[in-house]
C-alpha positions, 0 to 999 in steps of 0.5 A: 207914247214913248219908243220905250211904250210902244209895243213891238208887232210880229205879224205870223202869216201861214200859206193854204192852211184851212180854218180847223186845221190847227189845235186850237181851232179843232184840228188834229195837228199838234200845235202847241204854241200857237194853242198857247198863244191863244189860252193866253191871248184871243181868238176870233171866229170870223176874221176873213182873208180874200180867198188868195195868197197874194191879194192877201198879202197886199192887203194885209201889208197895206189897209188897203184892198187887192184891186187898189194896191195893183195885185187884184189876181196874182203878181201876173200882168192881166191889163187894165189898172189894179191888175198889172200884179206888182204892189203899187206906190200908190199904197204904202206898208205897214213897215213903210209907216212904222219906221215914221214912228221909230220902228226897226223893220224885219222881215222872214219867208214869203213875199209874193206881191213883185212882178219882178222875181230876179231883179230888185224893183220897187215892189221888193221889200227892201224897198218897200219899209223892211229894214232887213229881209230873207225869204222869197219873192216867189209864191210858192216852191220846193222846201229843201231848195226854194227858188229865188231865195233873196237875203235883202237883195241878193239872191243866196239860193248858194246857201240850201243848195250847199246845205244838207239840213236846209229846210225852208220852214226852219229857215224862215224860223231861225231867221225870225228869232235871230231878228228878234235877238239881234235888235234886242242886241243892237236897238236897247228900247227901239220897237221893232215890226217882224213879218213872218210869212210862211210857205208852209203847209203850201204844196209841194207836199214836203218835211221831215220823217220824224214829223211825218211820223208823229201823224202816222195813223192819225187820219186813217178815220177818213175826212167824212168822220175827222169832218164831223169831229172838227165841227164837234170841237169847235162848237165845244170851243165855242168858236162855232154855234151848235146850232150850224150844220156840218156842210156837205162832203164835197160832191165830186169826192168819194165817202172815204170809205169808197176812196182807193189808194188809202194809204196814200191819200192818209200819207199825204194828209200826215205830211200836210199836218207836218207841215204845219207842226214844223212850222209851229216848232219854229214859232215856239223858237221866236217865242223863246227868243221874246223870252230870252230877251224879255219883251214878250209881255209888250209884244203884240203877235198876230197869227193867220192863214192867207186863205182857206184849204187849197184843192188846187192840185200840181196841175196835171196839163202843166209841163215840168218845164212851165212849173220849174222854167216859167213859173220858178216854183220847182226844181228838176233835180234834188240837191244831190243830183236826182230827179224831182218826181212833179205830180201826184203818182200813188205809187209815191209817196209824198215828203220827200225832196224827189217828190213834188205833190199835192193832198187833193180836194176831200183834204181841202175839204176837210181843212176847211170844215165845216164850211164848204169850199176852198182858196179861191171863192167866197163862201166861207170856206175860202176866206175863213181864217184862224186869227190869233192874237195875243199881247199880255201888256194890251189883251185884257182877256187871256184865252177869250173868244171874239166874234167880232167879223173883221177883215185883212184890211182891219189888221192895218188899223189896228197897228196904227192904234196900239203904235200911234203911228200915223198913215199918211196920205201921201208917202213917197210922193205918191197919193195914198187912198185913206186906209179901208180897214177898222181897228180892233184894238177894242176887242182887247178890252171888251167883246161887244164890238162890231165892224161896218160892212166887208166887201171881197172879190176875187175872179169875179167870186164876191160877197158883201158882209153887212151884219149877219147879211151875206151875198155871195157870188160863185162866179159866173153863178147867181148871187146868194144870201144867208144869214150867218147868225143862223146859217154860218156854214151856207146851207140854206140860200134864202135869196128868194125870200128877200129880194129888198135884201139883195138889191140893197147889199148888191148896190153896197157892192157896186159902190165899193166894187167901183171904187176900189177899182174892181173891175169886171171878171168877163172884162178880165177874161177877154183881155185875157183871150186877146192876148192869148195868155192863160195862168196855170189855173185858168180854164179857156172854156169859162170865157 
């Protein structure tokens, strides 16, 4: 395959945003770009993320599963082996591998796999295959004035702080497109790879009032009638089967109808869906940028969300001075001076850049409908997201639906396959693991495919997928199965009834658990406990 061939891969990555959020897949938000890409590309029903936005990101750059790469919680030191929370040289990346097959490398917004946030280390991405990159290495932060925000190497966090329109979402778009028209530019036929992570629509909850505007009204209804609405879209999409159930509301949340501080709780929903319709503003400018420089139709683009809903809220037991000194996801002033306003207070209203805030679990819960749960655990909630894909030189269906369950792991493999590159098993002078992922370029040409078993764990939350066989694991709770062919959205815990089944899956998951370096939660937990060290979301009461 020629350079001139190959096609070019942009690589869409969004941060908390739930399976129904978008237009295409049910949602209320206005996306009418990514819903183009879909009518004109495909969509997939049950394609999976590993319940967390940094293992996500490992995973997603490296084929690789978290446990295997170094971050199998979060880029925190947690001890033993997989868990030391820097991505590690015994992996190798997707840009790594595509500048082997004549690639240009680009990378826009979130990074979020360095221990090291000021000081470039190996796990940064200038080091780790991109050619050029501006973002953040930190997780997540304030919109107007991210921390550490990083152009290749250098930290320009002078370049929000002095600007009065800078806005970190449009930032990451703007970068992105002008990537795109600078390689057309500068690399004639050269194919190129483009990251893009978004931190949208990740709290703090923030965006402009014209955006916020647009939704005024739009979730006044209340998350129990939005729930049963989203659920009757997708299966009119023919995403999800009519025959699964709507799962129940969260039960530690009110009937909206009960809920107090309406007007609030609405407000934080309208500046969410903000959120995310500036984000697909931005991905209608890189679009435009394919356009203008005629390499849209051989341009594979792949869009998805790092995890389900998140219920996590600002942590109401975390101080100011953990979130903005310790954690760098804050700031205490506003660019102009005033004071950033950090927790979810109802006499404020969201959005603005004095406010720092969060949308709470009955919204997670209606992000992720109609599944149950959220970031974090298994069940389907957690790990469900929107995947699009769409490349008009490649796809063979424009606005075709797959089933096909696949994983983070498989979009790896499925570079390699339509770019010829090939993935080394030594890079750098590191022994590389063989990558754990199946590609899907088959599903480009034809829906009857299928994929071998799935397996996730994520703070002692697990599961194996096998078919249409799931075990899952509410951890510390029992193991539960379902059959997803009838029962997608876990209402009905059939474990009882097939025990053969669970000792077989349960032995599938050891043998995978124990060789992708997995290691026990409770192990996790005391290491945890002697050093006296708990993250912001950790509860010392479950060891």
């Amino acid at each position: 395959m020629s350079d001139h061939q190959k096609p070019n891969v942009i690589v869409i990555l969004n941060d908390d945003m739930g399976f129904s959020d978008i237009g295409c897949y049910g949602g209320e938000v206005e996306t009418p770009n990514l819903d183009t890409l879909a009518l004109n590309g495909l969509r997939y029903s049950q394609f999976y993320n590993t319940a967390r936005c940094t293992p996500s990101r490992a995973s997603l750059l490296t084929g690789l599963h978290p446990h295997q790469t170094g971050i199998g919680v979060l880029t925190y030191d947690m001890g033993p082996e997989g868990y030391v929370g820097n991505l590690s040289k015994n992996a190798v990346t997707i840009p790594e591998v595509l500048k082997g097959a004549g690639y240009s490398t680009y990378m826009s917004g979130k990074w979020h796999i360095a221990s090291s946030l000021h000081e470039p280390s190996d796990a940064w991405p200038t080091r780790r295959g991109f050619d050029e990159f501006y973002g953040t290495i930190i997780g997540a932060g304030s919109f107007y004035s991210p921390n550490t925000l990083t152009r290749g190497e250098e930290n320009v966090e002078h370049e929000a702080d002095t600007d009065s329109e800078f806005f970190y979402t449009d930032a990451i778009s703007d970068q992105a497109a002008d990537y795109v028209k600078s390689h057309a530019n500068q690399d004639g036929d050269a194919p190129f790879f483009l990251y893009t992570a978004y931190t949208a629509p990740h709290w703090p909850l923030h965006a402009h009032p014209e955006d916020i505007a647009k939704y005024k009204g739009r979730f006044d209804a209340g998350w129990d009638t939005l729930r049963e609405e989203r659920l009757a879209r997708l299966v009119r999409s023919g995403l999800l089967d009519a025959k699964w159930g709507l799962s129940d509301r969260d039960p530690s949340q009110r009937p909206f109808d009960d809920a107090e501080d309406k007007a609030w709780l609405c407000r934080c929903m309208e500046v969410y869906a903000a959120q995310i319709d500036r984000m697909d503003q931005g991905i209608g400018r890189i679009l435009d940028a394919l356009d203008e420089t005629g390499m849209a139709d051989n341009t594979l683009i792949v869009f998805l969300s790092d995890n389900g809903g998140c219920a996590e809220d600002i942590p109401e037991d975390v101080t100011p001075s953990q979130l903005v000194e310790d954690l760098n996801i804050a700031r205490y002033k506003t660019r102009d001076g005033r004071d950033v306003r950090i927790g979810n207070d109802r006499s404020i209203m969201p959005g603005a850049e004095d406010t720092y805030q969060s949308y709470e679990t009955a919204w997670a819960n209606l992000s992720n409908a109609p599944f149950r749960l959220y970031k974090h655990w298994i069940h389907e909630g957690g790990i469900s997201t929107p995947l699009i894909m769409h490349w008009p030189n490649g796809i063979a269906e424009p606005g075709g639906l797959r089933h096909r369950p696949g994983q983070l792991t498989d979009i790896m493999a499925t570079i390699l396959k339509v770019t010829g590159a090939q993935y080394p098993s030594e890079y750098d002078g590191h022994a590389i693991p063989p990558c754990e992922g199946e590609s899907m370029a088959d599903s480009f040409t034809s829906a009857d495919t299928t994929r071998g078993p799935l397996f996730w764990e994520h703070e002692g939350n697990a599961a194996v997928r096998d078919g249409k066989w799931k075990l899952v694991r509410k951890y510390p709770h029992d193991w539960e199965l379902y059959d997803m062919d009838d029962d997608r959205t876990e209402l009905n815990d059939i474990v009882a009834q097939h025990p053969d089944r669970k000792a077989k899956m349960l032995v599938q998951y050891e043998t995978w658990a124990n060789r992708c370096g997995v290691i026990p939660r409770a192990q996790i937990l005391r290491v945890m406990a002697d050093r006296n060290e708990y993250a912001f979301w950790e509860k010392p009461e479950e060891i």
